[in-house]
C-alpha positions in Angstrom: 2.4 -5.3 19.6 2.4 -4.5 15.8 -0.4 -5.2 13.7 1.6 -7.5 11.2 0.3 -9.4 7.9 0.9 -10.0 4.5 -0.7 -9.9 0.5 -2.4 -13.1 -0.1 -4.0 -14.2 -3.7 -7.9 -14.4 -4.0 -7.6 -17.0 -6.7 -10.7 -20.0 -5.7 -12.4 -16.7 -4.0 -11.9 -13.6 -1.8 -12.0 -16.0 1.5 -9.4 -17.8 0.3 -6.5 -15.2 1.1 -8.1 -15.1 4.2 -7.4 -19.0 4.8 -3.9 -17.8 3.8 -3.6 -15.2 6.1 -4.3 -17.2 8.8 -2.9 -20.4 7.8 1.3 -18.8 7.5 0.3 -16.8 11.1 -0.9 -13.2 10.0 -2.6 -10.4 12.4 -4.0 -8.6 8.9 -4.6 -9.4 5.2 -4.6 -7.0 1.8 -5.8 -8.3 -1.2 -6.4 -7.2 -4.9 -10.3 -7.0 -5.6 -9.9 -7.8 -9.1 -7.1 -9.0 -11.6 -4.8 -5.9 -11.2 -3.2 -6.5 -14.8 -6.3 -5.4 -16.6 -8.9 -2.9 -16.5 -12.5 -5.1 -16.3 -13.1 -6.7 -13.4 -15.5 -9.6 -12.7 -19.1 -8.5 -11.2 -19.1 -9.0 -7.2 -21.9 -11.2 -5.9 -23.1 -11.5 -2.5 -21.9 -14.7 -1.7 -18.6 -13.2 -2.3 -19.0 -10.8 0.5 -20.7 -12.9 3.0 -18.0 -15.6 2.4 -15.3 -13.0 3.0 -16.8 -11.2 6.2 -17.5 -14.8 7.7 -14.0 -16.3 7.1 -12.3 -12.7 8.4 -14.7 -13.2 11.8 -14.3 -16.7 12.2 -10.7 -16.8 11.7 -10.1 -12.9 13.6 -8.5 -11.6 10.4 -8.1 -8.1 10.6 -7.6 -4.3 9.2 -8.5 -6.3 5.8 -7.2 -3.4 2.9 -7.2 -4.0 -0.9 -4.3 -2.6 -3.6 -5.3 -1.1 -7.1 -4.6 -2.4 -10.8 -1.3 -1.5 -11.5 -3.0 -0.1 -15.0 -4.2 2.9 -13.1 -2.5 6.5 -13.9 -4.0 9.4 -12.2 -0.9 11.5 -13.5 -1.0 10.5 -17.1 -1.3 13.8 -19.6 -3.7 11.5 -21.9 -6.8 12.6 -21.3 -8.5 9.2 -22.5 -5.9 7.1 -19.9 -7.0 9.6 -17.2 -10.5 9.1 -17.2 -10.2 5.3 -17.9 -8.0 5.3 -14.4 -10.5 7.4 -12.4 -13.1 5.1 -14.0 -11.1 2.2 -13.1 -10.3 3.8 -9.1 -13.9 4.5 -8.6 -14.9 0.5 -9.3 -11.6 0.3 -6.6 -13.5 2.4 -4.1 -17.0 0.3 -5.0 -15.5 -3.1 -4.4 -13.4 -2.4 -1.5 -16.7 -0.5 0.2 -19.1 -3.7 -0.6 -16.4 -5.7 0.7 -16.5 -3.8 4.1 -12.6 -3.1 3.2 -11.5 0.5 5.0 -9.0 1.4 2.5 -7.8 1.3 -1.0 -3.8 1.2 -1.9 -2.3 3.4 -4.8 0.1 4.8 -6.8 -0.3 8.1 -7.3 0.9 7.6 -10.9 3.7 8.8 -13.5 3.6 12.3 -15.8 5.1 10.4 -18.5 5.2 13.1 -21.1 4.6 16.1 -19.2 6.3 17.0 -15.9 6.3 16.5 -12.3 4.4 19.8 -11.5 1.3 19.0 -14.0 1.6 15.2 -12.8 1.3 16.5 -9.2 -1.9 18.3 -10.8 -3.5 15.4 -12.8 -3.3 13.3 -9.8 -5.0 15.8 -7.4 -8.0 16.6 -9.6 -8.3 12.9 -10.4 -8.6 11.9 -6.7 -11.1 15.2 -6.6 -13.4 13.4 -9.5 -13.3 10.1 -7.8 -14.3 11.5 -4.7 -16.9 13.7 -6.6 -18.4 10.5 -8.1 -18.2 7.8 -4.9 -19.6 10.6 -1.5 -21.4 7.4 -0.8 -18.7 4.7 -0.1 -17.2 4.5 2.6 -13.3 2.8 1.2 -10.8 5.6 1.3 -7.7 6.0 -0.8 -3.9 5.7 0.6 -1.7 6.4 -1.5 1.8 4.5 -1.5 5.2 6.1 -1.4 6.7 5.0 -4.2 10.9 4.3 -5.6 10.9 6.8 -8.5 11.2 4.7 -11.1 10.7 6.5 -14.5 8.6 9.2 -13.9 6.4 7.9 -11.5 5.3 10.3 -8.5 5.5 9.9 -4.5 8.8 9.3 -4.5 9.7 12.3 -2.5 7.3 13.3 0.7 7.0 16.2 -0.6 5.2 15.3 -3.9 2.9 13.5 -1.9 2.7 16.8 0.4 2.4 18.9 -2.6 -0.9 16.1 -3.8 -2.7 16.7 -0.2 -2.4 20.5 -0.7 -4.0 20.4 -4.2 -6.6 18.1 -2.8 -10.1 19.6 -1.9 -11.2 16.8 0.3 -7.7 15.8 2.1 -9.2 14.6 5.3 -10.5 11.2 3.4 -7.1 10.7 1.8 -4.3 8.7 3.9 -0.9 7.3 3.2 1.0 3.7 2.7 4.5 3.6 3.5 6.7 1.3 1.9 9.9 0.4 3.3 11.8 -0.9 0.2 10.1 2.4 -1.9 11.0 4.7 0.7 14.5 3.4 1.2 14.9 3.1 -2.7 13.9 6.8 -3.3 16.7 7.6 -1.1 15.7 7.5 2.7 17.7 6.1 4.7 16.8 4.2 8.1 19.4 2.0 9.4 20.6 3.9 12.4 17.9 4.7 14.4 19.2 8.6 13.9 18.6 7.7 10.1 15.0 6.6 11.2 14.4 9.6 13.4 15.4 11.7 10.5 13.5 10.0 7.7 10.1 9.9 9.8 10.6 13.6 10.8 11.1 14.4 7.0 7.3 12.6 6.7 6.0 14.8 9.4 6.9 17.5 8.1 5.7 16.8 4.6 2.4 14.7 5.1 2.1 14.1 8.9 2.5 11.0 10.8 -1.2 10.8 11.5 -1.5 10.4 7.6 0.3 6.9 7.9 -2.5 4.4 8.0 -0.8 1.5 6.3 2.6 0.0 6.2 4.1 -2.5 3.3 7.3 -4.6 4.8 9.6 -4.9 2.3 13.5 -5.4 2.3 14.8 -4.2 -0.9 17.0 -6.3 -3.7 18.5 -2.8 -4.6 20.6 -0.2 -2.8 20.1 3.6 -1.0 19.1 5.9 -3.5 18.7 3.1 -6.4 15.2 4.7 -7.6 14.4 0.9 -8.6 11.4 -1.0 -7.1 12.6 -4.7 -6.0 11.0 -6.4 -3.3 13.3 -8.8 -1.1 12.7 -10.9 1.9 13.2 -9.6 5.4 16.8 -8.9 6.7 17.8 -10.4 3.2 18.0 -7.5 1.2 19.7 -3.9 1.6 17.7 -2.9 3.9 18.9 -5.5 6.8 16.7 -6.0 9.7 18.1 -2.5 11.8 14.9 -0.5 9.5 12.3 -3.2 10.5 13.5 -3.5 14.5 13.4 0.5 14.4 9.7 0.2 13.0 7.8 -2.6 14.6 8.6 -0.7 18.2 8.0 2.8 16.9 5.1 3.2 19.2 3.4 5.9 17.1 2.9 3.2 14.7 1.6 0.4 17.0 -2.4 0.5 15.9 -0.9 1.0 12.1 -1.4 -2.4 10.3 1.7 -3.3 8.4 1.8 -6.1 5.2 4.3 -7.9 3.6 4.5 -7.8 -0.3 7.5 -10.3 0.0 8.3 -12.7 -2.3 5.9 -16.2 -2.1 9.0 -18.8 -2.6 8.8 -21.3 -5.2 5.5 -21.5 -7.1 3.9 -19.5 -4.9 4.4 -21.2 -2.1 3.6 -18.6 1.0 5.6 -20.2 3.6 8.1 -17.6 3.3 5.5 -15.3 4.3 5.7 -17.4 7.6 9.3 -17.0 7.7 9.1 -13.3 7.3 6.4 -12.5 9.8 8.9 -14.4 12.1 11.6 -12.3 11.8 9.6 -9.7 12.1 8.1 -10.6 15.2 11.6 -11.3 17.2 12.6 -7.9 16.5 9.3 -7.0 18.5 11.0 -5.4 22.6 8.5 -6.7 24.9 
């Protein structure tokens, strides 16, 4: 049986998302740690983290995970953005660790100015500096494949292959698939030989065993489209085929996968309900 949540806001507190998660029906929970629009982030007080590690127990929340600001640019060829998004990735790594959370979600980033190889560079030696400067937490860093919009990396397995290899400590770095940004960059997964192919390409390029983290998203835009537009389940160009091809890829049962779907109407979740449904009766008993 899959391992099947979904993003849930942390506004009134970080227990809060977990009320979420289990109010609309979810196995798992990711959350943002701080406002991900900006760069300071509100000090972390214990009652924070005893609130969330209670309401996770009590309600048997699991594999909680947090997602970076979207601010952060380990690729970026300006030297004073750089450091401010290691900076930034290393109070990532320091929340997500207090908060007993395993893993940290991000983009690798975009070169902007400069190109894909010294992007490919930046972003290695930025994960080697936050590494350098956090040996003693234990959060780890995943980063997401990503649609290749502009100039932004991960887009191809084999930039994210090509990050590992420049990596000193690869064994503490993992990866988040996406569905909409893998099938956006290009991937496709409808037939299950699509699938086959498109998870075979990942092998080669990263390894399976990488994977530790799905995102379930059907995309608003087309094959190939290179743009990053989340859509309900079976709604969008992805269909359901992807989704039913995924949830019974046994390689992947133990893999906790989120949605990052949209809410519905003022941020009402209960689409999040409807979406882990669907999800669910694609499930082969």
């Amino acid at each position: 049986m899959s391992i099947l949540g979904a993003h849930m806001s942390i506004a009134g507190g970080y227990f809060r998302a977990v009320e979420a998660a289990a109010s609309e029906g979810c196995d798992c929970v990711q959350i943002f740690t701080k406002n991900n629009n900006q760069w300071r982030a509100k000090p972390l007080v214990n009652e924070d983290i005893e609130r969330f590690s209670e309401t996770l127990t009590r309600l048997g929340i699991t594999h909680p995970i947090s997602h970076d600001s979207y601010l952060i640019n380990l690729a970026s060829p300006e030297a004073i953005l750089w450091k401010k998004s290691v900076d930034a990735l290393v109070v990532e790594l320091d929340r997500a660790s207090r908060l007993q959370i395993p893993y940290v979600v991000a983009h690798p980033g975009a070169y902007t100015s400069s190109s894909e190889a010294a992007g490919i560079k930046q972003i290695a030696r930025g994960i080697d500096e936050v590494h350098r400067q956090t040996k003693k937490l234990s959060a780890e860093i995943l980063l997401e494949t990503t649609a290749g919009q502009g100039s932004n990396l991960g887009w191809q397995f084999e930039q994210l292959g090509a990050i590992l290899e420049k990596v000193k400590n690869p064994d503490i770095v993992g990866i988040c698939f996406d569905t909409c940004h893998v099938f956006a960059a290009g991937y496709a997964m409808e037939a299950e030989k699509e699938y086959r192919a498109t998870m075979q390409k990942l092998d080669r390029a990263v390894g399976l065993k990488k994977v530790l983290a799905f995102h379930l998203n059907d995309s608003k835009t087309p094959l190939g489209s290179r743009v990053d537009r989340h859509e309900n389940i079976g709604k969008g160009h992805l269909g359901l085929a992807p989704f039913r091809h995924l949830v019974n890829d046994r390689r992947f049962k133990k893999i906790p996968m989120y949605l990052e779907t949209p809410k519905g109407p003022r941020g009402n979740s209960t689409w999040d309900k409807a979406n882990l449904r669907a999800l669910r009766k694609l499930i082969e008993r």
